[in-house]
MOPAC internal coordinates of N, CA, C and O (Angstrom, degrees):
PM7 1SCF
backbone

  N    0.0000 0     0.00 0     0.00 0    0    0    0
  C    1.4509 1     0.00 0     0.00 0    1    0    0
  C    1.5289 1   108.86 1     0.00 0    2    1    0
  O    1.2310 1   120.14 1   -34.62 1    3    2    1
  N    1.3757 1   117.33 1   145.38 1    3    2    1
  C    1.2672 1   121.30 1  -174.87 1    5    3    2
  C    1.5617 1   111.04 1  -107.65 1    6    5    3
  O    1.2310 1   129.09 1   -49.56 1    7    6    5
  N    1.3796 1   100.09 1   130.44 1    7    6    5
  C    1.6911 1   109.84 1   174.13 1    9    7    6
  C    1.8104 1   117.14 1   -21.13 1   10    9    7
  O    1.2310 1   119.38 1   142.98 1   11   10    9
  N    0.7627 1   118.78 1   -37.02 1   11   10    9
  C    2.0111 1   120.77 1   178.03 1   13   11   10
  C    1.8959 1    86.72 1   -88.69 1   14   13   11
  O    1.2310 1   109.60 1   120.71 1   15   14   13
  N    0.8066 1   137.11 1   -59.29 1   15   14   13
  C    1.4829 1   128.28 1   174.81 1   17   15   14
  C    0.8054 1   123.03 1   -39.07 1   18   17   15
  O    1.2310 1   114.09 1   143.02 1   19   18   17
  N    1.6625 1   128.80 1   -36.98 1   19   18   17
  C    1.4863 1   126.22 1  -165.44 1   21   19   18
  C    1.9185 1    99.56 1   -84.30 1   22   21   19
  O    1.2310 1   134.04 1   134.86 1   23   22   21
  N    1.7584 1    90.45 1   -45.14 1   23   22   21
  C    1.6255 1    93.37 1   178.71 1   25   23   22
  C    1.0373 1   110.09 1   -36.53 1   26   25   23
  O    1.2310 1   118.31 1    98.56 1   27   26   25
  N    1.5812 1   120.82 1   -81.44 1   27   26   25
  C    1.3749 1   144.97 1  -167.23 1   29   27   26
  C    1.4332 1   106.29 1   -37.57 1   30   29   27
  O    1.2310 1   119.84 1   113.67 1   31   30   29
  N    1.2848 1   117.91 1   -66.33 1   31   30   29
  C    1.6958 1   106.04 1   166.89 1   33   31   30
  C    1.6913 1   125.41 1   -66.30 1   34   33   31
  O    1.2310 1   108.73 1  -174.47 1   35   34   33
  N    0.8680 1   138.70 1     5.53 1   35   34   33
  C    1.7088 1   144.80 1   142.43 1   37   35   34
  C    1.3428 1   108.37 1   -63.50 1   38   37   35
  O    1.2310 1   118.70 1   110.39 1   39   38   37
  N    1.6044 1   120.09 1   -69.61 1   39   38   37
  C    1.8581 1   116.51 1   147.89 1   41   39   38
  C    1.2214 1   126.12 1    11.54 1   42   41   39
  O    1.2310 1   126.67 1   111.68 1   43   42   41
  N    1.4976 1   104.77 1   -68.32 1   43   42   41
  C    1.7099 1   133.78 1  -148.41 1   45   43   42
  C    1.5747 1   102.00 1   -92.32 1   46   45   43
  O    1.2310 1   124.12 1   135.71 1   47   46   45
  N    1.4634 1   109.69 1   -44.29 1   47   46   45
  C    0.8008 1   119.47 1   148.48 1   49   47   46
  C    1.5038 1   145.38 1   -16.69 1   50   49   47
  O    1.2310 1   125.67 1   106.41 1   51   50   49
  N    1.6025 1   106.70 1   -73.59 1   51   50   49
  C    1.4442 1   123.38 1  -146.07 1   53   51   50
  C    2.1234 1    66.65 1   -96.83 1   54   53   51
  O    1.2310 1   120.83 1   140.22 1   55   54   53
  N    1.1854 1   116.03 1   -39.78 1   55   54   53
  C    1.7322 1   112.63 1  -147.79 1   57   55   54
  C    2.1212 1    93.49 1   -61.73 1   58   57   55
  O    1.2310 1   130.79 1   127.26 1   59   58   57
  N    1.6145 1    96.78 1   -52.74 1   59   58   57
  C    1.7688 1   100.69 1   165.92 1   61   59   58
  C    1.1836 1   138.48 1   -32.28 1   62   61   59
  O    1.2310 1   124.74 1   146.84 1   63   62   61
  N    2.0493 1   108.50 1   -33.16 1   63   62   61
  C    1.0123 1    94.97 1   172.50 1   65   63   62
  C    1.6017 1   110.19 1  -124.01 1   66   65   63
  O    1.2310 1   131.33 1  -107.64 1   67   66   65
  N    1.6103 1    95.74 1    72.36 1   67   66   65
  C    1.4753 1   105.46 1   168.97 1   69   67   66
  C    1.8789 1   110.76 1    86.35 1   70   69   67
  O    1.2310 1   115.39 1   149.29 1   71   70   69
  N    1.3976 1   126.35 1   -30.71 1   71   70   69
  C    1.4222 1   132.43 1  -170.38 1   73   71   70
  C    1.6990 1   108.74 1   -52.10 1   74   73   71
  O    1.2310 1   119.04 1     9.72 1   75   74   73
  N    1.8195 1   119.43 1  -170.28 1   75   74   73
  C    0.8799 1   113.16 1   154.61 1   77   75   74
  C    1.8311 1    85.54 1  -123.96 1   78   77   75
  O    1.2310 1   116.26 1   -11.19 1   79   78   77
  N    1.4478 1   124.71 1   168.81 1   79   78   77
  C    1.3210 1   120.39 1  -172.39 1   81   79   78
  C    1.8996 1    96.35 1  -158.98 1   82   81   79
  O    1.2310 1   130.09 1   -34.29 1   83   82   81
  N    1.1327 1    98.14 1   145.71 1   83   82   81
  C    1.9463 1   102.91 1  -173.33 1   85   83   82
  C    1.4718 1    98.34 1  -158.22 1   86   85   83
  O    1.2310 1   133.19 1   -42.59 1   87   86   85
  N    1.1554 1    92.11 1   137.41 1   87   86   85
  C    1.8327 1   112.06 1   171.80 1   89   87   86
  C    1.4266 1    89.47 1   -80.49 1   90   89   87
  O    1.2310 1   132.30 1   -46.32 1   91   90   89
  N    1.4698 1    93.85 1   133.68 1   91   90   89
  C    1.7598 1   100.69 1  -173.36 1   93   91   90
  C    2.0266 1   111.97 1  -134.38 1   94   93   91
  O    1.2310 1   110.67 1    -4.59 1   95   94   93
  N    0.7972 1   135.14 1   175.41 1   95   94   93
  C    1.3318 1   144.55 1   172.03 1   97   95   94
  C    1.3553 1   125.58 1    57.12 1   98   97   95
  O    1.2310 1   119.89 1    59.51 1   99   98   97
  N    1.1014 1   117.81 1  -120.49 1   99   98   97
  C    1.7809 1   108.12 1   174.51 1  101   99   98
  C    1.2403 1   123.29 1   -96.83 1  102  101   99
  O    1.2310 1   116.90 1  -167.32 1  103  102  101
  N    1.8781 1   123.50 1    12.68 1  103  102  101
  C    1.5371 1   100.24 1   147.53 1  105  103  102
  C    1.3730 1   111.76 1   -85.21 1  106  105  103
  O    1.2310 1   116.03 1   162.70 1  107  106  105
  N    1.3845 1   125.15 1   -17.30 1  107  106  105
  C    1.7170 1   116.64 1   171.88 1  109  107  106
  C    1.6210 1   120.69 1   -47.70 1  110  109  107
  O    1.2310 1   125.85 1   123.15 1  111  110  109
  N    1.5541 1   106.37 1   -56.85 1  111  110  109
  C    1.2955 1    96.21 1   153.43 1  113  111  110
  C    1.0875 1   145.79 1   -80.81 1  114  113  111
  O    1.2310 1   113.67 1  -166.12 1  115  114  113
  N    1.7331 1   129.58 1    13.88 1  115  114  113
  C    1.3917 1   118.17 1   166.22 1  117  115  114
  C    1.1164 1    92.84 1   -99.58 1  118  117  115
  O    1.2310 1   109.10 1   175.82 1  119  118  117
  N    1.4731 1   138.02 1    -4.18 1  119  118  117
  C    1.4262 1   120.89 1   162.40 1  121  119  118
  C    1.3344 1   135.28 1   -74.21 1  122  121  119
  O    1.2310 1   132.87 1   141.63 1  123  122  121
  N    1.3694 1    92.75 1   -38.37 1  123  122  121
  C    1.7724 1   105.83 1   159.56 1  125  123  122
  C    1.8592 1   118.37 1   -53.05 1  126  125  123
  O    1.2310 1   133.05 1   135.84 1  127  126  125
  N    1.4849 1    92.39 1   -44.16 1  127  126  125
  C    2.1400 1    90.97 1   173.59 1  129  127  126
  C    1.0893 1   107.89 1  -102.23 1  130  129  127
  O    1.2310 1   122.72 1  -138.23 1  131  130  129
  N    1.4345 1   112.39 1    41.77 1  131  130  129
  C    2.1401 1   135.19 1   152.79 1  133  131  130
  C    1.4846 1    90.79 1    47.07 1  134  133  131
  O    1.2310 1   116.51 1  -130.91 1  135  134  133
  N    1.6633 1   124.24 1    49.09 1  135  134  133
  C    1.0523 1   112.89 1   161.52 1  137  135  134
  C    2.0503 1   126.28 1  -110.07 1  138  137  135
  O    1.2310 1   106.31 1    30.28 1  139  138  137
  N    1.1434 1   143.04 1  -149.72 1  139  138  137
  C    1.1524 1   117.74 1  -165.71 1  141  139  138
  C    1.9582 1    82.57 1  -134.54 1  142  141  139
  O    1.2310 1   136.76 1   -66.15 1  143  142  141
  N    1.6745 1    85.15 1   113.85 1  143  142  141
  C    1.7179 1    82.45 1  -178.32 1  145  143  142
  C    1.5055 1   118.07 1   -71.91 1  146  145  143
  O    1.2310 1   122.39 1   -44.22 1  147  146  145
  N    1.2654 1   113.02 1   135.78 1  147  146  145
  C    1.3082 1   110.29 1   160.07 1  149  147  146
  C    1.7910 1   136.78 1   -38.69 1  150  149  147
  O    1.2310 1   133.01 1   144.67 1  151  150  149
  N    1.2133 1    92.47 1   -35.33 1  151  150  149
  C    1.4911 1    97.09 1  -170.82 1  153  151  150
  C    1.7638 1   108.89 1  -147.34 1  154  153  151
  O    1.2310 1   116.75 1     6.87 1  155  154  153
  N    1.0762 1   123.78 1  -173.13 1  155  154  153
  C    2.1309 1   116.69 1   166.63 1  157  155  154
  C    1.1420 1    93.71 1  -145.26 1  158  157  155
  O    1.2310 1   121.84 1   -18.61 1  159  158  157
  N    0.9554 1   114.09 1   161.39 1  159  158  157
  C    1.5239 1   143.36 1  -171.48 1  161  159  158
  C    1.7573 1   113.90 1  -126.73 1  162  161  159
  O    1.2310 1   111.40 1   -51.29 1  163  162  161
  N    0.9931 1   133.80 1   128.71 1  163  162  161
  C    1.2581 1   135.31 1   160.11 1  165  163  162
  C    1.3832 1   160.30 1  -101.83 1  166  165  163
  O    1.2310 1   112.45 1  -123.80 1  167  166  165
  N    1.4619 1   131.86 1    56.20 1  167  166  165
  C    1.6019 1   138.60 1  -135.63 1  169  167  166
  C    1.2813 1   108.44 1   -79.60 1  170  169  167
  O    1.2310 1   112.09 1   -55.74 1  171  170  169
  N    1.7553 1   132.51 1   124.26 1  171  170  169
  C    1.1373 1   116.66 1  -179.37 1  173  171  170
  C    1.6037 1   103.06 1  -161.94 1  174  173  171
  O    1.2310 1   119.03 1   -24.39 1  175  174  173
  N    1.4210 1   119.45 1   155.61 1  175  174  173
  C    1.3381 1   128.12 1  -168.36 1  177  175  174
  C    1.4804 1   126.44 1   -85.03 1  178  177  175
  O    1.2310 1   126.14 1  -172.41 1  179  178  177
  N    1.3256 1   105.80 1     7.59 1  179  178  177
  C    1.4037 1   142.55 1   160.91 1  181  179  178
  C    1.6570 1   110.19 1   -50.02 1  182  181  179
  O    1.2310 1   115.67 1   -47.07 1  183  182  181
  N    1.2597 1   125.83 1   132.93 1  183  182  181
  C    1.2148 1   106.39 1   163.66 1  185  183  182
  C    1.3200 1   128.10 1   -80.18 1  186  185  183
  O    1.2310 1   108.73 1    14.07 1  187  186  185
  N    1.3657 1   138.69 1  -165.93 1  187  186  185
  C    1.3387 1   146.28 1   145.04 1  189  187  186
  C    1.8122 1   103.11 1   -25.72 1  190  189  187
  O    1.2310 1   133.59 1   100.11 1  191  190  189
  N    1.1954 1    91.34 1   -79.89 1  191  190  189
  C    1.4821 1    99.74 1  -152.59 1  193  191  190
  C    1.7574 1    84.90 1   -91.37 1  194  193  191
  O    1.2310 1    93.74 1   173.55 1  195  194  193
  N    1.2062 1   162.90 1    -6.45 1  195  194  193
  C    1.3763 1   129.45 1   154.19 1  197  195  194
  C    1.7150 1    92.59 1   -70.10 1  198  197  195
  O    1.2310 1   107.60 1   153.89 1  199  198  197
  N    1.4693 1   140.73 1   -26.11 1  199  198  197
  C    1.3810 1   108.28 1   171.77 1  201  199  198
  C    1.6674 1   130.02 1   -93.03 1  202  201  199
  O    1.2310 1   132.36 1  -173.61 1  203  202  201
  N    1.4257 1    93.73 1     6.39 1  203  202  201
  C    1.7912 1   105.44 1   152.73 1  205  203  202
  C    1.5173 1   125.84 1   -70.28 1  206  205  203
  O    1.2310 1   129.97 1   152.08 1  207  206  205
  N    1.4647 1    98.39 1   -27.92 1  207  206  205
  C    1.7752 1    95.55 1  -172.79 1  209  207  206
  C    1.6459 1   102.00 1   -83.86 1  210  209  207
  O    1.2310 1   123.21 1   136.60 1  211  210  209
  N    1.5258 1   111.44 1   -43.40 1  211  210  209
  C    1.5877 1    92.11 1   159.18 1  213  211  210
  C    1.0108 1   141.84 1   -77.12 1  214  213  211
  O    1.2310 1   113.38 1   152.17 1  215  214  213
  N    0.9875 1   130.12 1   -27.83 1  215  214  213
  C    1.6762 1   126.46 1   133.08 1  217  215  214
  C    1.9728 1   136.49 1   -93.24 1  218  217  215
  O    1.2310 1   134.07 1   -95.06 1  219  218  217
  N    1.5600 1    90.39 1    84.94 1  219  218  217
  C    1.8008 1    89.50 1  -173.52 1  221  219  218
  C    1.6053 1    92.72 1   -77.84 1  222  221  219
  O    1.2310 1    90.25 1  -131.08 1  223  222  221
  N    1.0785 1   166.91 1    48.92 1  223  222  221
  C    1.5240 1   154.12 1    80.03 1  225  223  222
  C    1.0395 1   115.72 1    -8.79 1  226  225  223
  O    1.2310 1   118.27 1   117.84 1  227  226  225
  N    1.7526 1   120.91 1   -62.16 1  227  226  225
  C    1.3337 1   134.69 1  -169.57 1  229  227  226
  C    1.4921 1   113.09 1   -48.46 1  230  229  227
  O    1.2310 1   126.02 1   -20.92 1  231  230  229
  N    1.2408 1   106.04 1   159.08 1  231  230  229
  C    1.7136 1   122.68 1  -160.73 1  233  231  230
  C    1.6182 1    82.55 1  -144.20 1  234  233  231
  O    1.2310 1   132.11 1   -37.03 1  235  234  233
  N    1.4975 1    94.23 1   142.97 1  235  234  233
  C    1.5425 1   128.10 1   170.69 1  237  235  234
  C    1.2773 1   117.73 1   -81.87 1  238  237  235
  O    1.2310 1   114.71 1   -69.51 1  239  238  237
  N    1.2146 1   127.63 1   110.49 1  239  238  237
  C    1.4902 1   119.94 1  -145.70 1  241  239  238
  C    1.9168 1    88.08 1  -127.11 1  242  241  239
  O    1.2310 1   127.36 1   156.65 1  243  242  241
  N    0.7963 1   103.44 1   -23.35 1  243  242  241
  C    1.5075 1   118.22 1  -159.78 1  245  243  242
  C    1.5329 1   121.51 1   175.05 1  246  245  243
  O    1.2310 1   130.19 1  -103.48 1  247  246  245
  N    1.7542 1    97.96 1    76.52 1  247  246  245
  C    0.9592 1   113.29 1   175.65 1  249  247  246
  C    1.5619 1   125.89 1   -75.16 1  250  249  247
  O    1.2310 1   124.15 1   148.64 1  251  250  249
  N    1.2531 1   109.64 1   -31.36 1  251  250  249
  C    1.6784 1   115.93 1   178.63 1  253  251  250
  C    1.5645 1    99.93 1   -51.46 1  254  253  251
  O    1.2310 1   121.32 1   155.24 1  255  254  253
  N    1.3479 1   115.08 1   -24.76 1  255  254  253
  C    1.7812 1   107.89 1  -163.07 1  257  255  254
  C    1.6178 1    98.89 1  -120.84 1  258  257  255
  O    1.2310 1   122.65 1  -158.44 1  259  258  257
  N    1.2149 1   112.52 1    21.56 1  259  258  257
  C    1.4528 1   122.15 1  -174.68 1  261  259  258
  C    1.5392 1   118.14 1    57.59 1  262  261  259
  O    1.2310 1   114.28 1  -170.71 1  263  262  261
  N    1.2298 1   128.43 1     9.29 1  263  262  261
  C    1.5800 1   129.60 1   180.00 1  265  263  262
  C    1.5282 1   133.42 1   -60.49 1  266  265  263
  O    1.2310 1   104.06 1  -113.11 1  267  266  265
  N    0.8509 1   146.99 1    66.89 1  267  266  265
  C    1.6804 1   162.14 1   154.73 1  269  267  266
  C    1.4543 1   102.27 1   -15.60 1  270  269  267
  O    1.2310 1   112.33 1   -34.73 1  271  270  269
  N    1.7076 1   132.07 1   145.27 1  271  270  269
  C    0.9960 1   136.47 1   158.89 1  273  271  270
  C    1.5318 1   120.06 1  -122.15 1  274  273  271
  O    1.2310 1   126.24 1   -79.78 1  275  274  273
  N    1.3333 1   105.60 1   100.22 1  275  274  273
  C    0.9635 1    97.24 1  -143.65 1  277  275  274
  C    1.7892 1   113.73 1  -107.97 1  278  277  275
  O    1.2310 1   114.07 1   -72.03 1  279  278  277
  N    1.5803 1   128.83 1   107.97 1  279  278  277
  C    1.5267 1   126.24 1  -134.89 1  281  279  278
  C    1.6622 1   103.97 1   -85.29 1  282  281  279
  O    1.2310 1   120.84 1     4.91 1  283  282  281
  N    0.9340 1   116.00 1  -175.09 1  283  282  281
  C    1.1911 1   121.51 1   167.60 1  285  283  282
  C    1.7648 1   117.59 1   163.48 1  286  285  283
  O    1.2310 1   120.50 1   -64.27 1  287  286  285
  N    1.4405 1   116.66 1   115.73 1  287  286  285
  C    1.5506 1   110.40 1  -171.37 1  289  287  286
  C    1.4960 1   105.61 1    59.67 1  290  289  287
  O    1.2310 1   109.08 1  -128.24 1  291  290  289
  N    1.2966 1   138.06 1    51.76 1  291  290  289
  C    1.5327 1   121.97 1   175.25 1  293  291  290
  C    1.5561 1   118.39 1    40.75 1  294  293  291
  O    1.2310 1   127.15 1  -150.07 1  295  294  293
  N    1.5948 1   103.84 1    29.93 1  295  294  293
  C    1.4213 1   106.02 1   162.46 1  297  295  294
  C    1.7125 1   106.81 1  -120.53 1  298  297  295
  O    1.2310 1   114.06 1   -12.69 1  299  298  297
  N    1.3036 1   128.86 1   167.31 1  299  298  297
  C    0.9928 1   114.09 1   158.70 1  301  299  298
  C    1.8823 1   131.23 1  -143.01 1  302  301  299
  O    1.2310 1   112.82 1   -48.24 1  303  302  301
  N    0.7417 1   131.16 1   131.76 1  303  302  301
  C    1.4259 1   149.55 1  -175.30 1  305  303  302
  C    1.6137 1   122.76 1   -55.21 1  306  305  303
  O    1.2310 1   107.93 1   -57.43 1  307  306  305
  N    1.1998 1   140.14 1   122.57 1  307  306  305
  C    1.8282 1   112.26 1   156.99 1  309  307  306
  C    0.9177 1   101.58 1  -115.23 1  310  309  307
  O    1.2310 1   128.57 1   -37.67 1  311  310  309
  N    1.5558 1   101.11 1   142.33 1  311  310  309
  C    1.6460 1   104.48 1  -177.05 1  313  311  310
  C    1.7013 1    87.11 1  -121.10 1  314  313  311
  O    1.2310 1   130.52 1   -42.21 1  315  314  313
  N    1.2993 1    97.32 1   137.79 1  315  314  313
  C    2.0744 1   106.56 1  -177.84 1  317  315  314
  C    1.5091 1    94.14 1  -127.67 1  318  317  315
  O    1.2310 1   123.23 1   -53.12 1  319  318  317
  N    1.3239 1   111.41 1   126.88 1  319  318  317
  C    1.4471 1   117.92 1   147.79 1  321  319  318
  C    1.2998 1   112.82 1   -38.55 1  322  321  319
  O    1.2310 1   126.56 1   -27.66 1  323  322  321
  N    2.0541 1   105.00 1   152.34 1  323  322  321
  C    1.4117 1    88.23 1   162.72 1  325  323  322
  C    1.4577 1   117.02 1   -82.75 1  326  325  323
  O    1.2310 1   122.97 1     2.25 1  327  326  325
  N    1.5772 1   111.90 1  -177.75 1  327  326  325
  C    1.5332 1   106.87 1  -173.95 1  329  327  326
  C    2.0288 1    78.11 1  -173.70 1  330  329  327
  O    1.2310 1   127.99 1   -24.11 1  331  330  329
  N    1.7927 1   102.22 1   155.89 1  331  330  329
  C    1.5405 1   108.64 1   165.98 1  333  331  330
  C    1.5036 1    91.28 1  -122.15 1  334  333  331
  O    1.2310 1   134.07 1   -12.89 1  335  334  333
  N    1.3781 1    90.41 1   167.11 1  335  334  333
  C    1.8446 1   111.58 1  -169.07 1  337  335  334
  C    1.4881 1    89.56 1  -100.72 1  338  337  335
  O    1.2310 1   108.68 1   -79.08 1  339  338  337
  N    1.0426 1   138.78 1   100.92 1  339  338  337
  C    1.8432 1   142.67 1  -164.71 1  341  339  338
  C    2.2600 1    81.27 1   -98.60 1  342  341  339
  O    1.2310 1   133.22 1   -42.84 1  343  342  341
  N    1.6470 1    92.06 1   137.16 1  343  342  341
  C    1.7801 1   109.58 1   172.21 1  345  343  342
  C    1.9034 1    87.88 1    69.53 1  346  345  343
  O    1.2310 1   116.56 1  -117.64 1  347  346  345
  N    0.6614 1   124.14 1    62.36 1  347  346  345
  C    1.9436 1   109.80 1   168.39 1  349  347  346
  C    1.6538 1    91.43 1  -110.79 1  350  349  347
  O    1.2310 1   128.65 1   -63.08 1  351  350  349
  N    1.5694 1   100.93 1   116.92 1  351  350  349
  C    1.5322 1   110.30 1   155.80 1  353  351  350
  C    1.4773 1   127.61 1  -114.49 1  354  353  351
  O    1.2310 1   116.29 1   -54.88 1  355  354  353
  N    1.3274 1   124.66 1   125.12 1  355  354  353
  C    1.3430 1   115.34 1  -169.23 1  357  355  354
  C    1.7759 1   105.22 1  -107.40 1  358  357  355
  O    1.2310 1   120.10 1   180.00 1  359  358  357

């Protein structure tokens, strides 16, 4: 299985059982400049642990920020709750 495959079915996944789920961060844009992302990202309204029970594989990588790692074929996935950054000044 290929890295955009594994995403895409976690997606399909999380969307089946009721979630919302989005390819998020910098493979969106290396896909947009038709390039071959390094890695996928996964944003969804799922919690931690409702996206542990569909995937008990997954490892807690970063729980303070809700992040799941989630494996598949010696590739691997993060799936992050959503969450907003409340006071962010740049």
């Amino acid at each position: 299985m290929q890295p955009r495959e594994l995403a895409n079915s976690i997606c399909d996944t999380l969307e089946n059982a009721g979630f919302q789920a989005f390819l998020v961060g910098g493979c969106v844009r290396d896909i947009l400049l038709e390039r071959d992302p390094a890695d996928y990202d996964v944003a969804t309204n799922a919690t931690p642990e409702q996206v542990l029970k569909l995937f008990p594989e997954g490892l807690e990588v970063g729980a303070q920020f809700g992040v799941i790692l989630v494996p598949g074929d010696g590739i691997k996935v993060e799936v992050a709750t959503f969450r907003s950054d409340v006071g962010y000044t740049d």
